[in-house]
The first five atom37 places (N, CA, C, CB, O) and aatype in JSON, in Angstrom:
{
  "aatype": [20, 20, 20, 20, 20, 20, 20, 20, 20, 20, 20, 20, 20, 20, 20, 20, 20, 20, 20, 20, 20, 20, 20, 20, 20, 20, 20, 20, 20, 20, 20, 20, 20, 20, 20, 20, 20, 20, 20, 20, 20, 20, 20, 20, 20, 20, 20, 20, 20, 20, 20, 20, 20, 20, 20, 20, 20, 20, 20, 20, 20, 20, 20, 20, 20, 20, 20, 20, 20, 20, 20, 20, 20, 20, 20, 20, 20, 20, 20, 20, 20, 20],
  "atom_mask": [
    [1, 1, 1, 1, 1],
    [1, 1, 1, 1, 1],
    [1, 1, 1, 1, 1],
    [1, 1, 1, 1, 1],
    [1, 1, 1, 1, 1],
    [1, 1, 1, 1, 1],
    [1, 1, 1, 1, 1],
    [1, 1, 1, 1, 1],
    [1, 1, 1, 1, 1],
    [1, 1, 1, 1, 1],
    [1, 1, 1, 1, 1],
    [1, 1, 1, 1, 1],
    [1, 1, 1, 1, 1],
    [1, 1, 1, 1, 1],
    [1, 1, 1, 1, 1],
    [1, 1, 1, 1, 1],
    [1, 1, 1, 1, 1],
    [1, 1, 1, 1, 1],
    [1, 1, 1, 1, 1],
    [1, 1, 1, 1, 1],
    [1, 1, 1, 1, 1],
    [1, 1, 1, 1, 1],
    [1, 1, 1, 1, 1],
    [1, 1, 1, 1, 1],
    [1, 1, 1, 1, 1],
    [1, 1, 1, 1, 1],
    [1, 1, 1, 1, 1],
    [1, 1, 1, 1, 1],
    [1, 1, 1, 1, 1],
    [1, 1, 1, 1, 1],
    [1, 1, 1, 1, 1],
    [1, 1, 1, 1, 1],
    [1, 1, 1, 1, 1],
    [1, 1, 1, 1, 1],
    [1, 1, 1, 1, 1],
    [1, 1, 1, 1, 1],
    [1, 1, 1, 1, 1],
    [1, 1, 1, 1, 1],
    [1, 1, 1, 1, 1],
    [1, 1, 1, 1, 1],
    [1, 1, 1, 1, 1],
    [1, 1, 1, 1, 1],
    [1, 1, 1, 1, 1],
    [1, 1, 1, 1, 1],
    [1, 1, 1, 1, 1],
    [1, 1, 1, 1, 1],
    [1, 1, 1, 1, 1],
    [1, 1, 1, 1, 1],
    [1, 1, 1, 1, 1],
    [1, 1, 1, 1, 1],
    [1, 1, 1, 1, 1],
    [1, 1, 1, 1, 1],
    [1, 1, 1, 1, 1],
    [1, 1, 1, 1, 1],
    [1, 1, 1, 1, 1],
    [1, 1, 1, 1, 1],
    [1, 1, 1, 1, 1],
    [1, 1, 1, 1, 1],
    [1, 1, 1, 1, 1],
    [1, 1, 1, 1, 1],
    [1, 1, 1, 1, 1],
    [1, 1, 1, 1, 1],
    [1, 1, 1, 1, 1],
    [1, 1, 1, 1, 1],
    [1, 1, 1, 1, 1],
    [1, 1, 1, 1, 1],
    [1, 1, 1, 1, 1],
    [1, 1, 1, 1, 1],
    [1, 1, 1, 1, 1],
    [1, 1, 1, 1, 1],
    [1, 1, 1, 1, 1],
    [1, 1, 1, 1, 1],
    [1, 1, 1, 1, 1],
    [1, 1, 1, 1, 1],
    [1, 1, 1, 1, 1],
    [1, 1, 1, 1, 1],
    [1, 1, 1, 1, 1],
    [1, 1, 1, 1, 1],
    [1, 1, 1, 1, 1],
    [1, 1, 1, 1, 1],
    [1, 1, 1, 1, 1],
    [1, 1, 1, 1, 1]
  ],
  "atom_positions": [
    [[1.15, 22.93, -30.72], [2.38, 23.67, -30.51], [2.4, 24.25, -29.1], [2.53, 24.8, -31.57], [1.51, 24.94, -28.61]],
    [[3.46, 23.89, -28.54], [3.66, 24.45, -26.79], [3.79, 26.02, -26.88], [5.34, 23.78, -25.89], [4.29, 26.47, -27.91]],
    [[3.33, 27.0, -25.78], [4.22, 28.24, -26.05], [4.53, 28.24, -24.49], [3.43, 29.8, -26.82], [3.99, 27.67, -23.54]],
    [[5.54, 29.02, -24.59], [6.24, 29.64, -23.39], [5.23, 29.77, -22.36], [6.91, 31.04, -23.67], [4.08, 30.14, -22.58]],
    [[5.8, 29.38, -20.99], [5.01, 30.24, -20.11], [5.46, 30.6, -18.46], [3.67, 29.53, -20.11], [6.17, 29.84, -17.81]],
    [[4.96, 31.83, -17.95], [5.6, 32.68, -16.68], [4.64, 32.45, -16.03], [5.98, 34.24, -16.7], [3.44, 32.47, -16.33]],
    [[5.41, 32.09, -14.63], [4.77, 31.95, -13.49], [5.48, 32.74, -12.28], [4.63, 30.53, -13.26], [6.57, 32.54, -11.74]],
    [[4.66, 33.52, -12.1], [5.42, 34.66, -11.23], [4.31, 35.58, -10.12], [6.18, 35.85, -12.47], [3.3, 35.15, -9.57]],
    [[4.79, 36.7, -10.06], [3.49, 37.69, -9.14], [3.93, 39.22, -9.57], [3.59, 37.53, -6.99], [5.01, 39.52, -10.07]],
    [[2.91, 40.09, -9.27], [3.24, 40.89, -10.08], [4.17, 42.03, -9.43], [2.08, 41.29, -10.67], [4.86, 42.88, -10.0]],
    [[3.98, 41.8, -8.16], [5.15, 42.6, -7.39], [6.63, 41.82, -7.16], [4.57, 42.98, -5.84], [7.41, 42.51, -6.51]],
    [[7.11, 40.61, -7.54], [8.14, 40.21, -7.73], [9.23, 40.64, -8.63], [7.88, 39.34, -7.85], [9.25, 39.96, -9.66]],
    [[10.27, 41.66, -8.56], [11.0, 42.0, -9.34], [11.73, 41.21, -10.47], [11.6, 42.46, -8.7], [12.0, 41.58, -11.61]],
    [[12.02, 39.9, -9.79], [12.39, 39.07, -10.51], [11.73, 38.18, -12.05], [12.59, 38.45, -9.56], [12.31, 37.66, -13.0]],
    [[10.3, 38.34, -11.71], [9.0, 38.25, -12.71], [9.14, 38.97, -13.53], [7.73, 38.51, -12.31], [9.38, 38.75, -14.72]],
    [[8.94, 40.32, -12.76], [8.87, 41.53, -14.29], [10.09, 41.52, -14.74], [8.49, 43.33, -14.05], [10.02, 41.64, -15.96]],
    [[11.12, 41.44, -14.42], [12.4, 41.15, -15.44], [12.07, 40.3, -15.93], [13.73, 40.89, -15.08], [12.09, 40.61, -17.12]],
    [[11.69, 39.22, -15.83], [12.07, 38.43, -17.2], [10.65, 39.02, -17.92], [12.25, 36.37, -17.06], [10.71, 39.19, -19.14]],
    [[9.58, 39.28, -17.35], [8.28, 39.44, -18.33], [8.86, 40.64, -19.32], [6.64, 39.97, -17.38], [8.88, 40.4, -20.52]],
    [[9.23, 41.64, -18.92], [9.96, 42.79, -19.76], [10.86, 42.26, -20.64], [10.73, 43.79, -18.95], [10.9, 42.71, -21.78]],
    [[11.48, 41.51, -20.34], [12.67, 41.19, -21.3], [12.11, 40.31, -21.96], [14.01, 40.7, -20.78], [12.42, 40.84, -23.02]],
    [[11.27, 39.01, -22.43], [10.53, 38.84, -23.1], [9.87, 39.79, -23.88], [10.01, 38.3, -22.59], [10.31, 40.15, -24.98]],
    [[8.82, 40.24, -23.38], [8.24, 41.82, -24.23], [9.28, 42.28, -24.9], [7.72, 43.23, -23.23], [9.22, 42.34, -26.12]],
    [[10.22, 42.61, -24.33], [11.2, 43.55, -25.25], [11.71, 42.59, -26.25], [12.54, 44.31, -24.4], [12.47, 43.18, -27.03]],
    [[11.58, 41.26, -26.54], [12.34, 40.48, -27.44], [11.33, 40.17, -28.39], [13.04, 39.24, -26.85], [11.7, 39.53, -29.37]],
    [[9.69, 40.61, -28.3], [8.74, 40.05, -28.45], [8.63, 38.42, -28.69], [8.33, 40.74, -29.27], [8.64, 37.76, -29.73]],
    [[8.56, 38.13, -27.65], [8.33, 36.64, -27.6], [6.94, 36.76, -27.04], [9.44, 35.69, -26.66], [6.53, 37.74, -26.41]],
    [[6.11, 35.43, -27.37], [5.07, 35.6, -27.11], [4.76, 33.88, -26.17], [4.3, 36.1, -28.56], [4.9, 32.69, -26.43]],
    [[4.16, 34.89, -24.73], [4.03, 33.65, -23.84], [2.93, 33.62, -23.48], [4.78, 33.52, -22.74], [2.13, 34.29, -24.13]],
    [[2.52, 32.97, -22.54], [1.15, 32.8, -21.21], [2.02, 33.5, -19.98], [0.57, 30.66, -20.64], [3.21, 33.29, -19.79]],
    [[1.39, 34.16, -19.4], [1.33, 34.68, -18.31], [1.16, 34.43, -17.15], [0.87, 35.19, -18.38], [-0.05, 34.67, -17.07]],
    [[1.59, 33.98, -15.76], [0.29, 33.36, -15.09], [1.07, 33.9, -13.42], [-0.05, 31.16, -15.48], [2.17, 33.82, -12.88]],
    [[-0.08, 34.38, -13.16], [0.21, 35.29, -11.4], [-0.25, 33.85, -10.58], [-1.29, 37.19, -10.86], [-1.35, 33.31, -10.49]],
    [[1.1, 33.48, -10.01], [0.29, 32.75, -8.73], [-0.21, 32.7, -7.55], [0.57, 32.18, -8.45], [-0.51, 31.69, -6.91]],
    [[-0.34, 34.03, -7.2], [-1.28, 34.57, -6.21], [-3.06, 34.63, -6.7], [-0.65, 36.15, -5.91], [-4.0, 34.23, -6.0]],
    [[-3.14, 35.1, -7.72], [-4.36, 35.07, -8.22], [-4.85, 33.95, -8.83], [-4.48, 35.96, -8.96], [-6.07, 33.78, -8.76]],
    [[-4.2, 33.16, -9.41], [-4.52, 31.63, -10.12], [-4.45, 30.52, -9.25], [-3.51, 31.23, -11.27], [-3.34, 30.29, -8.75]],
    [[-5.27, 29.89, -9.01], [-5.17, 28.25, -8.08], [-4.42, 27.19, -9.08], [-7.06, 27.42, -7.68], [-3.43, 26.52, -8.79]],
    [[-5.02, 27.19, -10.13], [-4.26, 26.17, -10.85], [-2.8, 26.39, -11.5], [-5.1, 25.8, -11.88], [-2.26, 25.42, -12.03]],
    [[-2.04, 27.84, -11.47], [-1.1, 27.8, -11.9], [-0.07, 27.78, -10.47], [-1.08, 28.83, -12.92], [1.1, 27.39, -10.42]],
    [[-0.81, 28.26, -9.47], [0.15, 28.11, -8.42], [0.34, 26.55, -7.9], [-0.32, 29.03, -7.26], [1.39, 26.27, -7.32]],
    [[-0.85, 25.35, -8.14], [-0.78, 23.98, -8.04], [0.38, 23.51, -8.96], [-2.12, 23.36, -8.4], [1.26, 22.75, -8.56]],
    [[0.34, 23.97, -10.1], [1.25, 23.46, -11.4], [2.52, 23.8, -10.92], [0.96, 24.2, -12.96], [3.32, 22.86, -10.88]],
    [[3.08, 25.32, -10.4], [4.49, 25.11, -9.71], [5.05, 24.64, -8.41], [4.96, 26.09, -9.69], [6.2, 24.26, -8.18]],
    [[4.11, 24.71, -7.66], [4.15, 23.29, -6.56], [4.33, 22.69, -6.96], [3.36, 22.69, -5.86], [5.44, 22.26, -6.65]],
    [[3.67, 21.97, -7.95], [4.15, 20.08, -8.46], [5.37, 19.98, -8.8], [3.41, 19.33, -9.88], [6.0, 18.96, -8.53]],
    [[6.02, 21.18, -9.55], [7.52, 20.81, -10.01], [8.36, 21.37, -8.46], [8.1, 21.88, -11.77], [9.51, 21.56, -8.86]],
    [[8.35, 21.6, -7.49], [9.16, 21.98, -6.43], [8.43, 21.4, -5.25], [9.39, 23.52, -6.35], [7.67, 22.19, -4.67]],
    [[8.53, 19.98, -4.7], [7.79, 18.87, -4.15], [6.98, 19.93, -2.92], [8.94, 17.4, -3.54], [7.55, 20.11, -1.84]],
    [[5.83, 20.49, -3.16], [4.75, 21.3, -3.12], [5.46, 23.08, -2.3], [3.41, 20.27, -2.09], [4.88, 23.76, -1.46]],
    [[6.39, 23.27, -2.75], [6.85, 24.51, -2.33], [6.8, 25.6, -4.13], [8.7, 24.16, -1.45], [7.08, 25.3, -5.29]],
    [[6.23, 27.02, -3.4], [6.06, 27.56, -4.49], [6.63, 28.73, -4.47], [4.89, 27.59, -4.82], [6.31, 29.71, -3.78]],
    [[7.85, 28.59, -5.55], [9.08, 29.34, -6.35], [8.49, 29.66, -7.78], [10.56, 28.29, -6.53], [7.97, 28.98, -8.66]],
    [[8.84, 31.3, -7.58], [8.61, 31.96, -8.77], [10.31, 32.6, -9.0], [7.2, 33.2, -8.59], [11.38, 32.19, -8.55]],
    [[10.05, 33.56, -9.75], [9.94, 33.1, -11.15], [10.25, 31.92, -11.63], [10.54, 33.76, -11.85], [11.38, 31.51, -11.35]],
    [[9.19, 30.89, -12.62], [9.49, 29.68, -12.96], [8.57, 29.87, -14.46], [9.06, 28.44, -11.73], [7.42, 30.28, -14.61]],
    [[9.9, 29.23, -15.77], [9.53, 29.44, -17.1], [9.7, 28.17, -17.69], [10.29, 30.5, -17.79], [10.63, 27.36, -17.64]],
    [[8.63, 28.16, -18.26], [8.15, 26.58, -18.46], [8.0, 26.37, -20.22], [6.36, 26.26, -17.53], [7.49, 27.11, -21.06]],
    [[8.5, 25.38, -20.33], [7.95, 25.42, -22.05], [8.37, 23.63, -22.32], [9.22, 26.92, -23.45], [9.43, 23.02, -22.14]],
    [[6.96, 23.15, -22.83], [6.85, 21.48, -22.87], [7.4, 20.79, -21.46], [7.89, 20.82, -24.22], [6.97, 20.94, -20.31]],
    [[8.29, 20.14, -21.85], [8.44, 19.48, -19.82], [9.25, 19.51, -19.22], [8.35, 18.18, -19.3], [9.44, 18.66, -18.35]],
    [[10.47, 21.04, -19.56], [10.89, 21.62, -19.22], [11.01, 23.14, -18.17], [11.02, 21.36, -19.93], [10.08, 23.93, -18.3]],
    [[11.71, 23.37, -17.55], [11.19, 24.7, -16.66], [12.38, 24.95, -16.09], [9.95, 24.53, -15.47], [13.25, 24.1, -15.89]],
    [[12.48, 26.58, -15.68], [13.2, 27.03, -15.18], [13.18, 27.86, -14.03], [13.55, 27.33, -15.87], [12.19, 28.59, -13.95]],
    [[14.1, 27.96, -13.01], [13.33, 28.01, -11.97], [14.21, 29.77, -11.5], [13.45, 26.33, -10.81], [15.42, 29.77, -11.24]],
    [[13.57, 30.81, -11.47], [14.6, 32.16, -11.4], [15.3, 32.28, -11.95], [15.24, 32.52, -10.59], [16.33, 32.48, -11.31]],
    [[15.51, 32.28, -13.64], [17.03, 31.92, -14.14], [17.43, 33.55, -14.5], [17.13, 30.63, -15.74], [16.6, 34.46, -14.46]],
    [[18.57, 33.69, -14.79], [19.68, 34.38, -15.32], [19.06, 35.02, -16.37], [20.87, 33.56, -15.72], [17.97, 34.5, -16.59]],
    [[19.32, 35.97, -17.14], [19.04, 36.25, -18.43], [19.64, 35.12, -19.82], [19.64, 37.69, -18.5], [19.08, 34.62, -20.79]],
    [[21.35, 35.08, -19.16], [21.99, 34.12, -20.11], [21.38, 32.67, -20.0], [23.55, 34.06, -19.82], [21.4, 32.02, -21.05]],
    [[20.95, 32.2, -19.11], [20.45, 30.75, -18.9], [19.15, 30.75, -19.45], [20.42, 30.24, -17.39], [18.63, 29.82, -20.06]],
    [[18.62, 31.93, -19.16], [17.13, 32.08, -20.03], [16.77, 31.72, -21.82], [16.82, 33.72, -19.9], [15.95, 31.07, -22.47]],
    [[18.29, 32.86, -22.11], [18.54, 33.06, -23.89], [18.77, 31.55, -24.18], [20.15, 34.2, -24.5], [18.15, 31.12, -25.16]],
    [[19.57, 30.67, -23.51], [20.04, 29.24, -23.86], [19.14, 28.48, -23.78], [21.03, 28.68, -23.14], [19.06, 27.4, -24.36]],
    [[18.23, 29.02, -22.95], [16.5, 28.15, -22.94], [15.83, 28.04, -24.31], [15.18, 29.11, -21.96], [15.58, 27.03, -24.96]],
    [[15.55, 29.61, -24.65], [15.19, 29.82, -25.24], [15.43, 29.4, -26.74], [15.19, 30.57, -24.83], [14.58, 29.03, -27.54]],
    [[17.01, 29.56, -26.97], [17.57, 29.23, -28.17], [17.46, 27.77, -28.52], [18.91, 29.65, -28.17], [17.22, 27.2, -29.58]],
    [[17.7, 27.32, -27.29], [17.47, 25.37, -27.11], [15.8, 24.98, -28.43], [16.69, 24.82, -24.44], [15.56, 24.19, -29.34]],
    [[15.15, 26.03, -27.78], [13.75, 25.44, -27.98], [13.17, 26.38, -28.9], [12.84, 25.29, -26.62], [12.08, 26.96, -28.91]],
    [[14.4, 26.4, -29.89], [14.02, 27.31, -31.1], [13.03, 28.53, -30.77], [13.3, 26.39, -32.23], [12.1, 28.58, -31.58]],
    [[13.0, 29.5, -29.79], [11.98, 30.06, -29.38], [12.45, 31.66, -29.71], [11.62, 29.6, -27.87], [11.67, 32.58, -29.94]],
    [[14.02, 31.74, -29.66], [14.54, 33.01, -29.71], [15.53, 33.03, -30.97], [15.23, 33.35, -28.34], [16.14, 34.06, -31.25]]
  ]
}
């Protein structure tokens, strides 16, 4: 079973919004700082031909790249998650 997952930093405002708003929905994801992680900051390079954009929410082989709250919920709802 896939679960959700954030790729972000922890001083990016845009991160902790969505990480909060998750939390607050309790959804339950992976986490992943790409300043501190080599392999999660490689993994969002690969989807942005080696440039690295956060916030990016990933679930199976799908991803999203800074989204909206509403584009988020439609993610989410898509992939039975919310």
């Amino acid at each position: 079973m896939s679960k959700l997952q954030l790729y972000g930093t922890d001083w990016c405002t845009k991160s902790s919004a969505i990480r909060n708003y998750l939390q607050s929905k309790w959804i339950e994801f992976d986490d992943f700082n790409v300043e501190l992680d080599a392999e999660a900051e490689q993994r969002v390079r690969a989807l942005y031909d080696g440039k690295l954009k956060f916030p990016t929410v990933i679930y199976d082989s799908e991803h999203l790249k800074n989204p909206k709250i509403p584009e988020l919920n439609a993610f989410l709802k898509k992939h039975n998650i919310a």
